[in-house]
Each structure stands twice: as structure tokens, then as C-alpha cells.
N, C-alpha and C positions, 0 to 999 in steps of 0.2 A: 281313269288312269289305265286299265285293263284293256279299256276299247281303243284308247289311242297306240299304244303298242300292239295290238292285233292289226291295226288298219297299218303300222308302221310295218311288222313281217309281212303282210303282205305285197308290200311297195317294192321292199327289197326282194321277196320274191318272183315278184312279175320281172325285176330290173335284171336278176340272176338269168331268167326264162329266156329274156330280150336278148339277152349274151351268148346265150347258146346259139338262138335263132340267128341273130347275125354273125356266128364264126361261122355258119354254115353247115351244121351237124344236119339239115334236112330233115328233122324229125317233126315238123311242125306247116302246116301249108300257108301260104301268102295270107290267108283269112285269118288264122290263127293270130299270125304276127301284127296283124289289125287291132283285134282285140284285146292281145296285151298291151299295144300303145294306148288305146283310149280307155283302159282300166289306168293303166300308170297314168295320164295328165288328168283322171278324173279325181283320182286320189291325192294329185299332188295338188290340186285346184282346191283342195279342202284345208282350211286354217286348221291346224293344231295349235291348242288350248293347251300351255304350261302351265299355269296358277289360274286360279280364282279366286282375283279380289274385287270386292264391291266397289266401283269407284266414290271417288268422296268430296264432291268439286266445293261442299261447303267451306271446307277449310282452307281453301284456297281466294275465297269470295274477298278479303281485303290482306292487303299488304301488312306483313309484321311491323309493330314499333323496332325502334332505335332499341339495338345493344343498351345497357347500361353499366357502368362502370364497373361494376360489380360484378356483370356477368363476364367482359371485356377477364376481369381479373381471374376466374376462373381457369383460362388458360392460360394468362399471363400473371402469376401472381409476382414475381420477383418485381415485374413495372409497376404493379397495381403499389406494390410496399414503397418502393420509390417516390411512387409517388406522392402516398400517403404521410410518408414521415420528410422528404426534405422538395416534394413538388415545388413550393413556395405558393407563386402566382400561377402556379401553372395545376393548380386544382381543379381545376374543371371536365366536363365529358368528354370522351377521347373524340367524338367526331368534332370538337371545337380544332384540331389539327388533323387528327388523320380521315380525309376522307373519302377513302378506297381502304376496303379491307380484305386481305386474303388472296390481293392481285397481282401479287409479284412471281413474274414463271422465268425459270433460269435461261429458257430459252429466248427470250424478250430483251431478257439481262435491263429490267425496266424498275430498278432500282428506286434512282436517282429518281426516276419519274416520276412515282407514288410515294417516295418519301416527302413528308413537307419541309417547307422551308424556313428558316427561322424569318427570315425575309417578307413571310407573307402577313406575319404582325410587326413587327417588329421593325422600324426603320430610324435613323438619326433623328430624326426627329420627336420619337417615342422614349427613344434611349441616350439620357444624358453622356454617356461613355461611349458611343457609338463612333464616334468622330475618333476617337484613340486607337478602340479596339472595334474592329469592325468584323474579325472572323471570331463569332460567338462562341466555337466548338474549340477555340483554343483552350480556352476557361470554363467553360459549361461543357464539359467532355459527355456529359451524361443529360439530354435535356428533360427524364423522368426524374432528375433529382439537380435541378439546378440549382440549390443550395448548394451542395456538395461540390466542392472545389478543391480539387490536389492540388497541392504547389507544385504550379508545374514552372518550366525555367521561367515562360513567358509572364509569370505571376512575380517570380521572385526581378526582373528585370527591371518590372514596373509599379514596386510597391509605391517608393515616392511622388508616382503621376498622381496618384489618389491619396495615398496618406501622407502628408507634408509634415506635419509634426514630428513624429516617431523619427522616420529618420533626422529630420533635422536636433533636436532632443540629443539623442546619440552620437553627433558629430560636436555640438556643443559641451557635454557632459560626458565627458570618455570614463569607460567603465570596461569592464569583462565582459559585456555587455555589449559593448560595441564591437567587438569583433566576432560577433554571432549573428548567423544569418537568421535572416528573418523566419527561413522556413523551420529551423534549428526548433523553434518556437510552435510557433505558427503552421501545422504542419497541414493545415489547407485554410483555405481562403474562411477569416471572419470567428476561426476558433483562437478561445483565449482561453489558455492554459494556467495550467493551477502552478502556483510557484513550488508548490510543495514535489510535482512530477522531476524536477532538478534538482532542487535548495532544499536541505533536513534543513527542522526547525531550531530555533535557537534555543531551546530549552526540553526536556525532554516530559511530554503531556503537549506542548502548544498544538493548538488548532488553528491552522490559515490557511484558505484558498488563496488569496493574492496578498504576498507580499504589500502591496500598495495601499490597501484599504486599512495600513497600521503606520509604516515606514516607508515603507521603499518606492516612489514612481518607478513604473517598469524600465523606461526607455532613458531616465538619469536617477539611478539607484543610489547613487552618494550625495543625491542631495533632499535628506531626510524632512520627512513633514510625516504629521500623523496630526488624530483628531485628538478633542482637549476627555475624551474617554478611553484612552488607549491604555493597556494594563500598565500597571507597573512594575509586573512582571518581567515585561518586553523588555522595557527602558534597563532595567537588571541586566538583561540577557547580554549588555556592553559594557552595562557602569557595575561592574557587580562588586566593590567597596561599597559604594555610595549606597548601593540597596541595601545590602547588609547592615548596614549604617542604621539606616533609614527604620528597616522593618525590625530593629530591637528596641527605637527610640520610646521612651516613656510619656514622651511630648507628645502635643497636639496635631506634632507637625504628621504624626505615623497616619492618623485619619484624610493627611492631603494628598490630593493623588498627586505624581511628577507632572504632568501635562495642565497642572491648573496653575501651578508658578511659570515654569520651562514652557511657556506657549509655542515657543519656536524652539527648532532644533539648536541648540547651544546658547541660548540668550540665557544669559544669569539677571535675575530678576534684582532688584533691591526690595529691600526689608520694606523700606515705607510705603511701597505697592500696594500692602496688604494692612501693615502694621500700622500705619502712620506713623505718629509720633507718640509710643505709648507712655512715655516717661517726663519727668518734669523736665521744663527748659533748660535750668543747667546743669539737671543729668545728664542731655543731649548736647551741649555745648560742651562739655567736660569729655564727652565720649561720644564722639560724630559719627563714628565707625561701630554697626548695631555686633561685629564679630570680634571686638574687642573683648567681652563675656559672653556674648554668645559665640563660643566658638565654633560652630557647626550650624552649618545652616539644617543640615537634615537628622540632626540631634541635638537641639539645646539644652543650657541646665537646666532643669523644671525647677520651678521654686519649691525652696523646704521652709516648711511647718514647723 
């Protein structure tokens, strides 16, 4: 380092020398100015050496593997999460679409060019909805998380192209319900909501995600179904005489649930469903009507001893 700045002052010294001789200061003869010119092009003929590194062409002897997702997400982790949690089908290595990395120069404005296309998998014939919906980034705003669907207008325009029940349901069965957008609900594409994020429950302790899987179909709520194990606490939550009724009775009837009589919403069962005919013939010929003593269906007299 010491010798290449000594050889440097003296470069520029000869150059200072040269300066003089050519203003013309005379202090130097034709020979002289010989001498400093081939001291300076002999000096400047010499490489100077900034660093010393060993070269190292081993590591260069084969070509790097592929990026892998992993490492891709290092710098990208917000896409790599994307991708992770709503990618769908689109879990796979990033060069299965992008294949130019790191090529985009402002000056190019080459964008469009190196981004891909959904186009280049993707045609009507791969994609059942393709014939409808053809510009994919209406809907798939995000193609790291094409799960992920905002209601967007274009969503809410075309719910009944794809769902045909739900609206129809809704226009059959008017409800409060019906005058609620779908997004109201559904507040991106494929999520189904807890009924409980709207509707407190009908009794205070109930536990229910969906209204439906007790009572209520979503898209015609007035018209009641439940399974034959639905509390019968629920059934209270409307009839609450008849519960009350029910849950001080002494009879047999308090061990029956409501839904193993009431199969259906409102159907009154008859007695001989269950009972047949437990009495003699013309105690039942005398009395055809089982509520003529038994006045309550969900309290009868117990027999006394």
C-alpha cells in the first residue's frame, strides 16, 4: 500500500514538473522534458493493485438450484402468509408462475411483461365459470390468497348466477331476511356467519353458531324445522306456558323430549301415536276424546294409589 502511493507522488509530481516545463518557465532543457514524459507514460503503463483477493472460480464451477419457497418468503413474507393460509390451489413453488425474478426496471416500465397471466393456466375450458366471469381480478383481487374474496359490487350482482337457491328461498319465504343484502351477511365470498354476530340468543346461557342447525333455515327463517334432539329448552324459548307446564309435570310425559311427539313444526300428535289404546273398549267408546281426563297433554293426572 505504501509503495503504490510513493509511485502515485511521484506521477503527480513529474505531471506538476511537465506543467511548469510547458508554461514555459525555461528552467529545464528539451532533454529534460524527454525524461519526464517517459518517467510519466512508464509509470502510468503500470497496473495499480487496490485489493488482494484470491480468486475463487470453484464456486462458480455450477449453476445455483431454484429459490425455494421458503427462502422466496424471506423477503416476501406478507405473500409467502398469503399464500400459506388462503393460497388454495395455488400452493405450489413460486417459479410454477413467476418466471423472471427481480426484472422489472422503471425505465422499461415492463411491468405487464414479467408479471404472469392468469391466462397462461387458466382458460374456459379448465374453469367452469370462465364463460361468465372471464376477468379473474375482479373476484381474485389478490391471486397470493385466492380464497380471499371481498364482496365486491361484481360479487354481490352475480350471487344468483351461482347460487340459485338462497335467492330463490328468499323471494319464496319473505322474511327480514329478505331485505338484507347478501353482503350484509356474507361479507366476502364463501364465509358463513355465526348467527349469533346479529341475533342474541333466545334464552340467556344458549350456545349456537347457526340458527339452522336447531330452527331457523337461513334464507327462509319462518319456516321452522329442527332435528328430533333439539333441547327443549329452545322450544320454551317460544312456548314458555307449555314449558313451564311441562317441566313441573309429575308424569312421564316430563322425561319426553318436545321433538319426539311435535316431529314437525306445529303438527299436534294424537294420543294413540304413542299410547294406542290403553284402556278397555268401552272406556274408549264412552270417552273417544284421550283429553277429556287427561286434560293436558304436557301434564296429565298421574294416577293415585
Amino acid at each position: 500500500m505504501k509503495q503504490g502511493l510513493y509511485r502515485f507522488g511521484k506521477l503527480l509530481l513529474g505531471a506538476a514538473l511537465l506543467g511548469v516545463i510547458s508554461a514555459g518557465a525555461g528552467v529545464a532543457t528539451a532533454a529534460d522534458q524527454a525524461a519526464v514524459k517517459a518517467e510519466m507514460g512508464k509509470r502510468s503503463s503500470t497496473p495499480v493493485a487496490t485489493v488482494q483477493i484470491q480468486k475463487q472460480p470453484e464456486m462458480f464451477a455450477s449453476d445455483p438450484p431454484p429459490l425455494t419457497a421458503t427462502q422466496c418468503g424471506q423477503c416476501h413474507p406478507s405473500v409467502f402468509q398469503d399464500i400459506k393460509k388462503e393460497g388454495g390451489r395455488h400452493t405450489f413453488t413460486c417459479q410454477g408462475c413467476h418466471k423472471s425474478f427481480h426484472s422489472y426496471s422503471p425505465r422499461k416500465n415492463n411491468w405487464d411483461e414479467i408479471m404472469p397471466k392468469c391466462s397462461d393456466c387458466h382458460t374456459p375450458a379448465t374453469v367452469a365459470h370462465a364463460q361468465i366471469f372471464d376477468q379473474c381480478a375482479e373476484c381474485h383481487t389478490n391471486p397470493h390468497a385466492i380464497k380471499n374474496m371481498p364482496m365486491s359490487q361484481k360479487l354481490l350482482a352475480s350471487c344468483a348466477t351461482c347460487h340459485v337457491g338462497p335467492p330463490a328461498e328468499l323471494k319464496q319465504f319473505p322474511s327480514k331476511h329478505t331485505n338484507v343484502s347478501c353482503g350484509d351477511c356474507h361479507t366476502r365470498h364463501g364465509f358463513i356467519p355465526s348467527c349469533n354476530m346479529c341475533h342474541k340468543p333466545h334464552y340467556e346461557g344458549q350456545e349456537f353458531k347457526t340458527c339452522a342447525s336447531e330452527c331457523h333455515p337461513v334464507h327462509k327463517p319462518k319456516e321452522i324445522t329442527y332435528k328430533k334432539d333439539v333441547g327443549a329448552r329452545t322450544c320454551g324459548a317460544c312456548h314458555a306456558e307449555i314449558y313451564a307446564t311441562w317441566t313441573k309435570t309429575p308424569s312421564r310425559h316430563a322425561k319426553v323430549n318436545c321433538a319426539e311427539c311435535h316431529t314437525r313444526h306445529g303438527l299436534i300428535p294424537q294420543c294413540t301415536d304413542c299410547h294406542g289404546l290403553p284402556h278397555s273398549k268401552p272406556l274408549h267408546e264412552r270417552f273417544p276424546k284421550c283429553l277429556t281426563c287427561h286434560q293436558d297433554a304436557h301434564n296429565p293426572p298421574v294416577r293415585q294409589r
